[in-house]
C-alpha positions as CSV (number, residue, x, y, z in Angstrom):
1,X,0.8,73.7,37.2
2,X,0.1,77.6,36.6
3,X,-2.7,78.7,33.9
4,X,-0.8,80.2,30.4
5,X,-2.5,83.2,29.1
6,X,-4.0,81.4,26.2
7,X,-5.6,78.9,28.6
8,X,-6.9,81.8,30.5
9,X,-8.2,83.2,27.3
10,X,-10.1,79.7,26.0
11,X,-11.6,80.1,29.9
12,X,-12.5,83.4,29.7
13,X,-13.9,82.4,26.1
14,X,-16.2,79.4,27.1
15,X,-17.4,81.6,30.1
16,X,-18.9,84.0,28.0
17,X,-20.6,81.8,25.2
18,X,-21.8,79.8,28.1
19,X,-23.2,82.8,29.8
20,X,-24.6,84.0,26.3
21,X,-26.5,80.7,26.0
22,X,-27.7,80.8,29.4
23,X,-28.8,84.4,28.5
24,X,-30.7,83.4,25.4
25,X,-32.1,80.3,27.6
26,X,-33.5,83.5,30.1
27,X,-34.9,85.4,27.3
28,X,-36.8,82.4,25.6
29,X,-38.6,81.5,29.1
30,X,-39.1,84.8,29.9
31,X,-41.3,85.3,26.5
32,X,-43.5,81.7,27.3
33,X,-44.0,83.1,31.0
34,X,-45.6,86.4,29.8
35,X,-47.6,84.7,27.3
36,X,-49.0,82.3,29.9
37,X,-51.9,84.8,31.6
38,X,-53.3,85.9,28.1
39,X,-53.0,81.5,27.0
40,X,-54.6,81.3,30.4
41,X,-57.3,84.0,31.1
42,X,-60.3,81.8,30.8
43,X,-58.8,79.9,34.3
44,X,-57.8,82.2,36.2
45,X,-59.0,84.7,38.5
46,X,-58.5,88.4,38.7
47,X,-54.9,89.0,40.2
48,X,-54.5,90.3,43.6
49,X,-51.8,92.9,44.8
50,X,-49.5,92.1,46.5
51,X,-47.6,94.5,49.2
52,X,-44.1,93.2,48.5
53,X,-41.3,95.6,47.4
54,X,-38.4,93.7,46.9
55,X,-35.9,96.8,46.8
56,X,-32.1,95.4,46.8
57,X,-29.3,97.8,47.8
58,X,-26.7,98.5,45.2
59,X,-23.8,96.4,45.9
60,X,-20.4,96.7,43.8
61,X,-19.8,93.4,41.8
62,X,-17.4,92.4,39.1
63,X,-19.4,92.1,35.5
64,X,-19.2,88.2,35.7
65,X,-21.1,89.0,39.4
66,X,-23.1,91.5,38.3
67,X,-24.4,89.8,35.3
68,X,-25.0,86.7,37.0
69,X,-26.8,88.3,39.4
70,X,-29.3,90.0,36.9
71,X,-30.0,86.3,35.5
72,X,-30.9,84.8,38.8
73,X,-33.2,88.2,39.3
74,X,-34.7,87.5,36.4
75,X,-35.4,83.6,37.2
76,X,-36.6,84.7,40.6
77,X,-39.2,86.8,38.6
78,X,-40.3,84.3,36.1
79,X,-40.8,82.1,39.5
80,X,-42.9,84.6,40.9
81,X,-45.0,84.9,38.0
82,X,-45.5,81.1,37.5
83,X,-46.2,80.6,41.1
84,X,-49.2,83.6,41.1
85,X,-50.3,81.8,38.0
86,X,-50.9,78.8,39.5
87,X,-52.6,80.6,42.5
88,X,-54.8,82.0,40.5
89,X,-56.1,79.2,37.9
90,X,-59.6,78.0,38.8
91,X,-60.4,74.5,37.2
C-alpha cells in the first residue's frame, strides 16, 4: 500500500509537533542544569579545566538531520555538565 499525500502530510505534521515538544523538553532541562552550580555552590569545589575541544566537522544533513543532531548536542552537553557536577560536590 503506497502513502497518499495527505498521509504524508499528517506524518510530516506529527514529526514536527513531536520534535517541537522534544525541543521544549531540551530547553526546560537545559535551564534546571545551569541553575544547578549556583543551587549547589556550597558543595562543590572549584571547577577544573578541562583540555577537551570537541570540534565536529561540518557535515551536510537534511533539516530533520540537522536538527536532530543539534538536540542530541545539546543533551550531550547537559550530560557533561551534570557529570562535572557530580565530580565536583563534596559532602
Amino acid at each position: 500500500m503506497g502513502e497518499t499525500g495527505r498521509d504524508a502530510v499528517e506524518g510530516q505534521s506529527e514529526v514536527n509537533s513531536q520534535m517541537e515538544s522534544l525541543e521544549a523538553t531540551i530547553e526546560r532541562l537545559e535551564r534546571h542544569i545551569d541553575r544547578l552550580p549556583e543551587k549547589l555552590s556550597a558543595v562543590l569545589r572549584p571547577p577544573v579545566p578541562s583540555g577537551d575541544d570537541k570540534s565536529k566537522e561540518a557535515v551536510a544533513l537534511t533539516p530533520l538531520a540537522g536538527r536532530i543532531r543539534s538536540f542530541n548536542d545539546r543533551v550531550v552537553t547537559m550530560e557533561d555538565k551534570t557529570k562535572v557536577l557530580l565530580d565536583n560536590i563534596e559532602l
